[in-house]
Structures are given as C-alpha cells and as structure tokens.
N, C-alpha and C positions, 0 to 999 in steps of 0.2 A: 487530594488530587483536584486541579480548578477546573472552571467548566469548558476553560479552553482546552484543555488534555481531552476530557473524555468526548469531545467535539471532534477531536486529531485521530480519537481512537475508531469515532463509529464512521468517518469520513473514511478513512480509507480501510477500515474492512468492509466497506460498501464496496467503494471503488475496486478494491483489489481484487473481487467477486467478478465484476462487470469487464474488468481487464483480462483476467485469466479465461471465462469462458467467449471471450469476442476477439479478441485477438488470438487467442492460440488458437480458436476456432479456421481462421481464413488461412488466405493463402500466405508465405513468407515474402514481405518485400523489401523491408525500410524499418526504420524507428519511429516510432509512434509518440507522440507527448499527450498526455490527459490531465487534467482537472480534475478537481473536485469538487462533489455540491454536500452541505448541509445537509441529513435527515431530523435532528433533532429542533433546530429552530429556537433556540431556547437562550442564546445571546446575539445581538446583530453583531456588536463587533465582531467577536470570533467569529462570526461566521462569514461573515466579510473579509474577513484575512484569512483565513485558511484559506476560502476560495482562491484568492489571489493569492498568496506563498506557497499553498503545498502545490507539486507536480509530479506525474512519473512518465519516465520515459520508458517503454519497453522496447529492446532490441531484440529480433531474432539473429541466427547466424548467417543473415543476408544483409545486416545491416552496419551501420560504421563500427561495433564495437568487434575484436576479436574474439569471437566464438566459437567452440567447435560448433558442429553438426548437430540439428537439433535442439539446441540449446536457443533459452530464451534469457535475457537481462530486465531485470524489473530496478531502477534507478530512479531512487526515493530523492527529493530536491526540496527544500526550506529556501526560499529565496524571498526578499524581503524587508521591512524596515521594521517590524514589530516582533518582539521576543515573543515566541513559538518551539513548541517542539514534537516531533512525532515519536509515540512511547510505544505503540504496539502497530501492527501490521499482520493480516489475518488473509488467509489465502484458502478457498473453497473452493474444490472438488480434487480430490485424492487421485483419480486419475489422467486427469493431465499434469498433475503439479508430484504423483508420489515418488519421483527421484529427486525432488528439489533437496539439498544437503550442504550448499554449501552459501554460506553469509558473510560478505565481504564488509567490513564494516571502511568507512574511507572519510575523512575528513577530522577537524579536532572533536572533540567530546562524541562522537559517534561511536557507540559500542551496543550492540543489540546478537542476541545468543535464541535460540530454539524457543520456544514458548513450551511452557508443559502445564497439564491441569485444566484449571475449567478455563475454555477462550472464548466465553459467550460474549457474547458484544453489550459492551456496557450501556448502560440504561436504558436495560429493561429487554434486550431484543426485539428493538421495534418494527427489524428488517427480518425476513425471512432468509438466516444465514447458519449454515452451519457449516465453521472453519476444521478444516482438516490439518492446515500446517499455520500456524505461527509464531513469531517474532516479538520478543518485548526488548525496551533497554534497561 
C-alpha cells in the first residue's frame, strides 16, 4: 500500500469524524463542501494533493439532493490532475450514523462495500478515533 493511500486513509477518517459530529450536530440547511487536512505529515506531495483533490459534500434533506426526511448524503469527490484514490472511509459515532446501510457506489472504477474487522486507522492511531461504520474498495 503507498504512502499516498494510507494518507487518503487517515485524511478522511479524520474528517469523516469532524463531518458527522458537526454537521448532523446543527440545524438543516443546505450542502456543505469540506476539505481535508494531513495528520500524518510524512510526504508533502501527497499531502499537498489530497488537500487539494479530496472533497466531501454533505447534503441533508433540505438540500439540492433528493432526500427523504432525515436523511443525510455524504459525497466523496477525487478531483484533480494527479493519480489519487480514496480506499477506505471511516465513520464515528454509532448513534447518529447506526441506520447508515446503504452505499451507492457512482462513477467508473468506484466500488466500495461495508468495511468488516479491525478499522483502526492506519499508522498507528495517531487520532483519537474510534470508527463504528466503515467502507473499503
């Protein structure tokens, strides 16, 4: 696995920590776009282009996408000039997220299925994360 993966990997189970409990935290209004920063540090390129190519949009059902009620969209985005890919996606806290079931995979080569087993966050758990639902490809 290169070091740019396991970069992809701890970038956004960071993130996807920080989106779930702040955004489903507030009120519903709109679609939100986020970023991502580096915890690891440990190549500038990648880390430098993740920042700039990964993005997620989260939509509630007040927002552009068609939603039921209650429902939230979390919309994983690779945009870009440099070959990148996001291999896992890690989601903490069991009770805002424990109905999440359904994984729409959408684009060419995008296929990602339930995550099972150990989903500690690679190298090393540098973050204080503990994922309840995730996603590998």
């Amino acid at each position: 696995m290169s070091n740019y993966t396991l970069f992809v990997q701890r970038v956004l189970t960071t993130s996807s920590l920080c989106i779930a409990a702040g955004y489903l935290a507030s009120s519903p209004a709109q679609a939100l776009q986020f970023n991502f920063n580096n915890i690891t540090h440990n190549n500038a390129v990648n880390e430098s282009t993740g920042e700039r190519q990964l993005l997620v949009d989260v939509t509630d059902s007040f927002g552009k996408e068609d939603l039921a009620s209650n429902n939230v969209l979390f919309k994983f985005s690779n945009v870009g000039t440099f070959a990148s890919s996001m291999t896992q996606i890690y989601f903490d806290n069991s009770t805002v997220l424990e109905s999440m079931g359904t994984i729409v995979d959408s684009g060419a080569g995008v296929n990602f299925a339930a995550a099972a087993g150990n989903m500690n966050l690679p190298g090393g758990n540098t973050v204080d994360f503990s994922p309840d639902f995730g996603i590998k490809s």
